[in-house]
BAPA-11914 format. One record per residue (C-alpha): residue in three letters; x, y negated, z. Coordinates in steps of 0.1 Angstrom, whole numbers, padded with zeros to 4 digits, always signed. Example, Ala and Ser with C-alpha at 12.3 -4.5 7.8 and 13.67 -1.06 7.14 Angstrom:
<atoms>
ALA+0123+0045+0078/SER+0137+0011+0071/
</atoms>
This chain:
<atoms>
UNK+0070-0011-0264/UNK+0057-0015-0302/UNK+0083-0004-0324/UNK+0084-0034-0343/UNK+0108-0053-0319/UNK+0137-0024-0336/UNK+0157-0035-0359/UNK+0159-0019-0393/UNK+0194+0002-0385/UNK+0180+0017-0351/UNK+0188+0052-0356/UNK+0156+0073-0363/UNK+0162+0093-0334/UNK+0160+0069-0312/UNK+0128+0053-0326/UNK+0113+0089-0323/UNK+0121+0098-0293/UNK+0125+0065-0274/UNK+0085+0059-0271/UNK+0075+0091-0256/UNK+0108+0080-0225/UNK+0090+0052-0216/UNK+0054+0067-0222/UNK+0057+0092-0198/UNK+0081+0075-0166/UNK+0056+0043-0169/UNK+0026+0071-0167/UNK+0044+0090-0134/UNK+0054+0057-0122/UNK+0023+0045-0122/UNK+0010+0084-0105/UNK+0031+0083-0078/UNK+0021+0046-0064/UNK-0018+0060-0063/UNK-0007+0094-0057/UNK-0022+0111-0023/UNK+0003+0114+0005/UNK-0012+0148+0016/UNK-0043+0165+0018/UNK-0070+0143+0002/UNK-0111+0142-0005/UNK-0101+0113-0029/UNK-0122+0118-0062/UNK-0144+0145-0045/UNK-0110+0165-0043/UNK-0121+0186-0012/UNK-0117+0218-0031/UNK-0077+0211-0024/UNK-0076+0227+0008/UNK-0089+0257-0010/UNK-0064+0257-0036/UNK-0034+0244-0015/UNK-0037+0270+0011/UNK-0043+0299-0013/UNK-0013+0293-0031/UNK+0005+0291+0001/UNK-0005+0318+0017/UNK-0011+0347-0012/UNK-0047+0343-0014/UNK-0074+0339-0037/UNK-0098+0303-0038/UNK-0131+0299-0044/UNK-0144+0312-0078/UNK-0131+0318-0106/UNK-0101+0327-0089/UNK-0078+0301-0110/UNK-0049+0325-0116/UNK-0024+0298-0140/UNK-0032+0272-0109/UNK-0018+0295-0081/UNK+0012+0303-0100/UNK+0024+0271-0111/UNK+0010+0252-0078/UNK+0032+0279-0055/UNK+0063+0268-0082/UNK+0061+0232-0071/UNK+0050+0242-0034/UNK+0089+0250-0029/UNK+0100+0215-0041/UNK+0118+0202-0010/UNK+0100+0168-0013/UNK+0067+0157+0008/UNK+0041+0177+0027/UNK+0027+0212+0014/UNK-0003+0189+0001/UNK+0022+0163-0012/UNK+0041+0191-0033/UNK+0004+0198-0053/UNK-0004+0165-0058/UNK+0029+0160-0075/UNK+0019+0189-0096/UNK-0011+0174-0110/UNK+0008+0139-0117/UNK+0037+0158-0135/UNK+0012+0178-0158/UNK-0008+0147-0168/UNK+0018+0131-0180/UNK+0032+0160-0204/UNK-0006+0162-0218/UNK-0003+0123-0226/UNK+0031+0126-0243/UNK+0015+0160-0260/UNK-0012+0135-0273/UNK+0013+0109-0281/UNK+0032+0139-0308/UNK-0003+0152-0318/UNK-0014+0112-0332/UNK+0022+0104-0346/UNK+0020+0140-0362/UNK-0015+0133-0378/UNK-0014+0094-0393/UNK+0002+0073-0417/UNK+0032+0094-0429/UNK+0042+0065-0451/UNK+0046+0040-0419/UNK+0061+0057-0396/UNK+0064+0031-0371/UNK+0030+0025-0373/UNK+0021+0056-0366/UNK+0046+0058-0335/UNK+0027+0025-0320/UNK-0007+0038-0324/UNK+0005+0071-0313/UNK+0017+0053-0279/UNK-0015+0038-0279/UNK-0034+0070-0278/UNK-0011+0081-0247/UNK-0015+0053-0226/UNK-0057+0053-0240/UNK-0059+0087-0222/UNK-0031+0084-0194/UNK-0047+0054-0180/UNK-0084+0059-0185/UNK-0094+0061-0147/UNK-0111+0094-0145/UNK-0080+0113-0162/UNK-0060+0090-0135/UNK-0086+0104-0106/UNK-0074+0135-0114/UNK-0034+0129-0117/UNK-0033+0124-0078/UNK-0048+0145-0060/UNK-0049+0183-0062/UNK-0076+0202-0082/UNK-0072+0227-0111/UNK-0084+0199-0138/UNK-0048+0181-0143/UNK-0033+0215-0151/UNK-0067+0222-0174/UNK-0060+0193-0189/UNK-0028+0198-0200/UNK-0031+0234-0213/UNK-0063+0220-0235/UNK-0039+0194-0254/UNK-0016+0220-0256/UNK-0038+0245-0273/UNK-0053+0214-0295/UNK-0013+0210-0310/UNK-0012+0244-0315/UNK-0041+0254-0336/UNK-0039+0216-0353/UNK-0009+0221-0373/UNK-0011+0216-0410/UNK+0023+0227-0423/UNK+0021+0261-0447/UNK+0045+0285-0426/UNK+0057+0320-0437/UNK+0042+0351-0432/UNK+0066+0359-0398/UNK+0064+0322-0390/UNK+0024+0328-0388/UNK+0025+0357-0370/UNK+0051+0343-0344/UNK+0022+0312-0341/UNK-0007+0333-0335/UNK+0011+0347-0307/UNK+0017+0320-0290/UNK-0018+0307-0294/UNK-0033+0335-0281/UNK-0013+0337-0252/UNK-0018+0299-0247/UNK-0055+0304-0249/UNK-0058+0331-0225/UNK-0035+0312-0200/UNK-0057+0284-0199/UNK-0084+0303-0191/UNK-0066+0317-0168/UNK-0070+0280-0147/UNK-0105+0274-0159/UNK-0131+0299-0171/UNK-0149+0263-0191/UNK-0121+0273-0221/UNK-0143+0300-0231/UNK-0161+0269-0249/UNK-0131+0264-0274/UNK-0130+0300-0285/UNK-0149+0297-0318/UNK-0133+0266-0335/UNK-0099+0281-0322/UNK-0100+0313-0334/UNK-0120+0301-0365/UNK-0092+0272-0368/UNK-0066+0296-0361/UNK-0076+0320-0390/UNK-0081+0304-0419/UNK-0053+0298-0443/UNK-0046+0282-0475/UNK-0051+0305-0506/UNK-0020+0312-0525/UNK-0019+0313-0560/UNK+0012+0338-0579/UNK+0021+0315-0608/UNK+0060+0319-0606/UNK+0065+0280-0594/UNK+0076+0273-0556/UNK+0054+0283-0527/UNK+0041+0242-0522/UNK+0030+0245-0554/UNK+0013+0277-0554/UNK-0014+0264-0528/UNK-0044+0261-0538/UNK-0057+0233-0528/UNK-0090+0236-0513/UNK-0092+0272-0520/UNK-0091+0287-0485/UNK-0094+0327-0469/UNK-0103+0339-0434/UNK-0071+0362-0421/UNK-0084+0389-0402/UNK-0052+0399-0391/UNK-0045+0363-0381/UNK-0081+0366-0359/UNK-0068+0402-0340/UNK-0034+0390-0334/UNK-0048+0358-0317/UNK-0078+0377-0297/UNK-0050+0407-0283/UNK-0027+0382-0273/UNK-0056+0360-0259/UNK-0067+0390-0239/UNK-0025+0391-0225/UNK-0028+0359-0214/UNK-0062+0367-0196/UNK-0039+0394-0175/UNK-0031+0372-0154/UNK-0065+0371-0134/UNK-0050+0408-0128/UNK-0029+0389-0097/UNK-0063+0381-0081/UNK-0070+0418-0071/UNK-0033+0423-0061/UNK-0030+0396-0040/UNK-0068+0406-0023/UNK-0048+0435-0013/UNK-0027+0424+0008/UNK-0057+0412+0028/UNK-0048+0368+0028/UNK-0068+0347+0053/UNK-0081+0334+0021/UNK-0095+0355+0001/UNK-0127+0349-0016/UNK-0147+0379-0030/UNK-0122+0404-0016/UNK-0121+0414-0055/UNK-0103+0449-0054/UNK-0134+0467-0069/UNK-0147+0462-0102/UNK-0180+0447-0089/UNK-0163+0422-0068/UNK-0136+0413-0094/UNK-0164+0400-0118/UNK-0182+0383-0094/UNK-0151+0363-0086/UNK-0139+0355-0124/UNK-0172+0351-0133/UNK-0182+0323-0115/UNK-0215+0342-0100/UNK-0221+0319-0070/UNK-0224+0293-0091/UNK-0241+0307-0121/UNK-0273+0288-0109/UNK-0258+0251-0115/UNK-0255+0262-0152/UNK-0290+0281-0155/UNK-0316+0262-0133/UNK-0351+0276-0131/UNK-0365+0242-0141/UNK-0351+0219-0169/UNK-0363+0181-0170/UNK-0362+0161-0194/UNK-0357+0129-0170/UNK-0330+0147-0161/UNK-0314+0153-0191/UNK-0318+0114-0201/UNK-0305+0108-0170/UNK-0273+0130-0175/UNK-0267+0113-0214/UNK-0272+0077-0195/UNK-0242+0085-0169/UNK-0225+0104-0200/UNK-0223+0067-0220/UNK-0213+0045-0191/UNK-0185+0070-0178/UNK-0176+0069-0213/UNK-0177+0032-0217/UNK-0161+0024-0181/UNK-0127+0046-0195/UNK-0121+0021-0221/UNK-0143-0006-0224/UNK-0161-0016-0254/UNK-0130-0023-0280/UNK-0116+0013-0269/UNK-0148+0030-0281/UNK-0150+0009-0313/UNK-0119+0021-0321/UNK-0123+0054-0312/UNK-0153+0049-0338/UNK-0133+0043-0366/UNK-0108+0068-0358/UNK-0140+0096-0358/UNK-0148+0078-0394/UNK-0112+0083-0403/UNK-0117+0115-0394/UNK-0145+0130-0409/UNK-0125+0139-0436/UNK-0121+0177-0430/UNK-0090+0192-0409/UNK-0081+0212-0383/UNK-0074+0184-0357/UNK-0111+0166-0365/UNK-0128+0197-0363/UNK-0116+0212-0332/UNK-0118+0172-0314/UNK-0155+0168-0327/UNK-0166+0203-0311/UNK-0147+0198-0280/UNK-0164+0162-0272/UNK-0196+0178-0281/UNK-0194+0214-0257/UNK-0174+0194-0232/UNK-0203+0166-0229/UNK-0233+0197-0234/UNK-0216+0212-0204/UNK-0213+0177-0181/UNK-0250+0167-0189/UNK-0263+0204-0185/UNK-0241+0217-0156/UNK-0259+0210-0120/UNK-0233+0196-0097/UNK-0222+0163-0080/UNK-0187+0161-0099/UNK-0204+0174-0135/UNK-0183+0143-0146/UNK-0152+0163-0143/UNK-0162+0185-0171/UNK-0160+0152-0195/UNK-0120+0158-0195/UNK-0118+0174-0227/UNK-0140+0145-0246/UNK-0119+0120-0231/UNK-0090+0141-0248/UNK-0104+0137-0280/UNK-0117+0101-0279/UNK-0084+0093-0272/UNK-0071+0107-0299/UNK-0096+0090-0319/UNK-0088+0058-0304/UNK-0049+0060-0318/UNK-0064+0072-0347/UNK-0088+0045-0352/UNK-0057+0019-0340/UNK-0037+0031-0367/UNK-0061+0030-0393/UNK-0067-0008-0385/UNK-0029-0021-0381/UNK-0019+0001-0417/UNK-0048-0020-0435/UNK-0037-0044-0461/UNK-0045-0075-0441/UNK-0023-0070-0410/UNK+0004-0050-0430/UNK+0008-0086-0454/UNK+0006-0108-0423/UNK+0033-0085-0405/UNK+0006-0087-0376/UNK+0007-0050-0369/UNK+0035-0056-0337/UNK+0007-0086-0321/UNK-0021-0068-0326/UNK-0004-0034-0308/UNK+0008-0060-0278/UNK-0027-0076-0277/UNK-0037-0040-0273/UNK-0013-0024-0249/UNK-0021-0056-0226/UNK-0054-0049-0227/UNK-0053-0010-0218/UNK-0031-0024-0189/UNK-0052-0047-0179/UNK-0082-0024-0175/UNK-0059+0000-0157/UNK-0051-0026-0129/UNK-0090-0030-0125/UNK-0090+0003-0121/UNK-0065+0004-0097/UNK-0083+0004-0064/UNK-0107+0025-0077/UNK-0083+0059-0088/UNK-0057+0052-0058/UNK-0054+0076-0037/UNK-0026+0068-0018/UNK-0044+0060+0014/UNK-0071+0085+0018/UNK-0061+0103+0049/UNK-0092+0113+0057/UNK-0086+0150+0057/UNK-0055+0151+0071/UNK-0069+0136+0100/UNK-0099+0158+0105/UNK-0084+0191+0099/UNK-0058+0176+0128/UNK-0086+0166+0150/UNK-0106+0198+0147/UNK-0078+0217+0159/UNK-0068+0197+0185/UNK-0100+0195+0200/UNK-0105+0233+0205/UNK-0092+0249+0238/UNK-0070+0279+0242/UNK-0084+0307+0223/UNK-0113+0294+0212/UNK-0138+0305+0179/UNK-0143+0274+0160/UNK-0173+0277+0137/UNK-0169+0250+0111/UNK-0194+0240+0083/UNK-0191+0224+0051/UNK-0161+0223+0024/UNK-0147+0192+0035/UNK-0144+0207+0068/UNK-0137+0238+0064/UNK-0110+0236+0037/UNK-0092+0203+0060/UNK-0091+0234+0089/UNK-0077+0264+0065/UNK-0053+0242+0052/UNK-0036+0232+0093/UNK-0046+0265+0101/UNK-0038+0293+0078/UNK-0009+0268+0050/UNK+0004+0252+0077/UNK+0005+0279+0108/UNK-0011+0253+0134/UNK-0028+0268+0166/UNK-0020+0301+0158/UNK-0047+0307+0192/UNK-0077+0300+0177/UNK-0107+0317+0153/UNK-0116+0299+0126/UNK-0150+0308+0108/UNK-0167+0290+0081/UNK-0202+0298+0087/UNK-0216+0289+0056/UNK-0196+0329+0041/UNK-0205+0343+0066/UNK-0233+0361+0051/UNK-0210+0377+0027/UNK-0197+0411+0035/UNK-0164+0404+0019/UNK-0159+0373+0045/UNK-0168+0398+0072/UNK-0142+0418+0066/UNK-0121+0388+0060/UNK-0122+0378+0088/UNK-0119+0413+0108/UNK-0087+0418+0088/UNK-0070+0386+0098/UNK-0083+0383+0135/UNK-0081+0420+0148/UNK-0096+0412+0179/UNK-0124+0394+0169/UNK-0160+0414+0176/UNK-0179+0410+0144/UNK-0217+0427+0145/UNK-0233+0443+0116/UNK-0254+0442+0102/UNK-0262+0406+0106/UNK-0234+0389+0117/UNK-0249+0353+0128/UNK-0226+0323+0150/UNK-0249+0336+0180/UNK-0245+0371+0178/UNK-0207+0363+0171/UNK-0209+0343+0202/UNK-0224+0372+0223/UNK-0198+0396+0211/UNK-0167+0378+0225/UNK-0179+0364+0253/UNK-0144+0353+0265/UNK-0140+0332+0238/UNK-0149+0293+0240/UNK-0167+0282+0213/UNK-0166+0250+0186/UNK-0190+0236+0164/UNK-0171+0210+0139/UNK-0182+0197+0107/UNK-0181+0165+0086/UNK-0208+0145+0073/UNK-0193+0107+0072/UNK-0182+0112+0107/UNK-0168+0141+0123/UNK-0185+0160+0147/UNK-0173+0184+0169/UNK-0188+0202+0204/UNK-0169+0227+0224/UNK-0183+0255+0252/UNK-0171+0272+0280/UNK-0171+0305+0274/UNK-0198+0329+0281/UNK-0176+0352+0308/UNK-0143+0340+0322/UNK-0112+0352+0306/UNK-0103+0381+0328/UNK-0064+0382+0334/
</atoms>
């Protein structure tokens, strides 16, 4: 609601704090009509299984581990609301929303101190810019680590963006805190590594000082600025206490969890997890193309351009212009929509797109920026036009989102609910169920190990099973399974246990699934 419709006595609180009440319930409403009912492979979500059933049941997911995700994701998995899936998705809707009120304080923090209810509508703008743009939407309802990874980034950006001189304790209390911040977020997603050197560069400098007897505000020099080494350690040791939280990830391997991924209770297996080894070749190809690369800045555009349309990204233009005025905020948006998009075009997967979240962070700053550059300009502040024009505008960021609509909602994908459900049901007593592919395998954990269904059965992913830690994975949590070494393949599995029945299931479009008698009869 532009602030324009307040009158002139309308206490200031309530015109500051009003805006963000109705920024954030209209975002969650809007979540939890599109939000997935349960386990979902909406918005190539099929890593949710994963991460749902680790948190569940103690484990470890697929690398890196994603420490800050189990935690908070176990937190809302007690919420006595909705499925175990239902529980996470909520998670990622609640977290999306604080990151676009966060960007809705960063904008009304950074503009037009002399119109502050300007700077209160373009700040709204900028929330509802990045809270309805359909691929941070994508990621509001279902479950997947980049909702929470989105939050913690704006959260680290209104940390180091601050511009106010503080004390000496003051500053030290800050660089605590941003350290700690940093660390947690890279504690959900190892990709933050990319913001270290305009955060810690950011973070560190301060204004020179000059000892003239006056006040402290008038002793700053302006443009006269020093790098604090002291700042720099305090921000990297408390970084490095925030990164001790991937210290749970060997802890909870010990315990031995049906999900357990790299089994990292040795040093060796511990950096293979965190570092993201198994997929160390998507970033580092042995062949680079060019085509390729034009290809990847062409998708890169139009993602861009379907967020917002053309009028968002002119305004995010002249919120860049705006910008380009040195500060803390400018700087540390223009480097993250430039690693962010490197990474996206560079990085060799089918969801690369994902990794465009922190751009879309920034350009949405940009775009309040930009919007409050326009409505403060001489023209609309003589033709009181400023309340129209931020209508006219709202309007049309709604009416984008309800084209968007059938695209982000979720709220009928049952398609993995009912495969993991079928795959079980299909097997007989006491069978081995060999299952292939994520979406098929993560559907079947997630029945199977989160939500204790047919206890009876074995459940093996065979595309792990050439890993030695997934051997003794799966020796740990089915005793009585016969596993040879050195080369454990589905036929020599088979041959072991002959008493067993055996499944075949995967998902490729359609479900497939084949069950065997067993080799020898059950003897009773």
């Amino acid at each position: 609601m532009p602030l324009f419709f307040f009158p002139m006595t309308t206490p200031p609180f309530v015109k500051n704090h009003l805006p963000p009440i109705v920024l954030g319930p209209s975002l969650f409403t809007g979540y939890l009509l599109t939000l997935a009912p349960g386990l979902t492979w909406a918005h190539d979500g099929m890593d949710g299984g994963d991460l749902i059933t680790a948190a569940a049941t103690g484990g470890v997911p697929h690398p890196t581990g994603y420490p800050t995700y189990l935690l908070l994701a176990a937190f809302f998995q007690k919420l006595p609301v909705g499925s175990l899936a239902f529980r996470t998705n909520l998670m990622s809707a609640f977290v999306t929303v604080l990151a676009a009120v966060l960007i809705y304080k960063i904008v009304a923090d950074s503009i037009l101190p002399s119109k502050p209810e300007l700077n209160l509508c373009a700040a709204m703008i900028a929330g509802y810019a990045f809270g309805l743009a359909p691929l941070i939407w994508s990621q509001a309802v279902i479950t997947e680590v980049y909702a929470l990874q989105m939050f913690l980034t704006v959260l680290v950006l209104y940390l180091y963006t601050g511009t106010a001189p503080l004390s000496n304790r003051s500053q030290i209390y800050l660089d605590k805190w941003r350290g700690i911040v940093l660390g947690i977020t890279m504690g959900n997603h190892i990709t933050t590594i990319l913001l270290l050197p305009v955060a810690f560069t950011l973070g560190s400098i301060r204004p020179r000082l000059i000892h003239d007897g006056t006040s402290q505000a008038e002793r700053i020099a302006i443009g006269r600025l020093k790098f604090d080494t002291a700042s720099l350690f305090r921000q990297f040791l408390f970084c490095g206490l925030g990164l001790s939280l991937y210290l749970i990830l060997p802890l909870r391997a010990l315990a031995h969890p049906p999900v357990n991924w790299g089994n990292a209770v040795t040093l060796r297996r511990f950096w293979w997890l965190v570092s993201g080894q198994l997929y160390v070749g998507n970033l580092f190809p042995a062949r680079i193309e060019i085509g390729e690369i034009l290809l990847g800045v062409q998708a890169w555009a139009s993602l861009l351009l379907q967020q917002w349309g053309l009028i968002g990204l002119i305004l995010a233009c002249i919120g860049l212009i705006y910008f380009f005025s040195p500060s803390r905020l400018s700087l540390f948006t223009i480097w993250q929509l430039i690693v962010s998009s490197g990474f996206a075009i560079f990085y060799r997967s089918f969801d690369s797109y994902v990794y465009l979240l922190p751009a879309c962070i920034s350009i949405s700053i940009w775009i309040g920026v930009g919007f409050g550059q326009v409505i403060a300009s001489k023209y609309f502040v003589q033709h009181r036009l400023g309340w129209a024009i931020s209508i006219i505008l709202l309007i049309y960021f709604l009416g984008l989102a309800a084209c968007h609509w059938p695209q982000v909602d979720a709220s009928k994908d049952i398609r993995a609910e009912i495969i993991g459900v079928q795959i079980l049901e299909s097997a007989p007593a006491h069978a081995i169920i060999f299952v292939q592919g994520d979406e098929a395998v993560f559907a079947t954990w997630y029945f199977h190990y989160a939500l204790k269904q047919r206890s009876d059965l074995i459940v093996i992913a065979t595309d792990l099973l050439h890993f030695d830690w997934y051997q003794k994975n799966l020796r740990t949590t089915y005793p009585s399974l016969v596993i040879s070494s050195p080369f454990p393949w589905v036929e020599t599995i088979i041959i072991a246990n002959p008493t067993h029945a055996v499944c075949y299931a995967r998902y490729s479009e359609q479900t497939y699934i084949e069950c065997l008698e067993p080799l020898l009869p059950l003897l009773e």
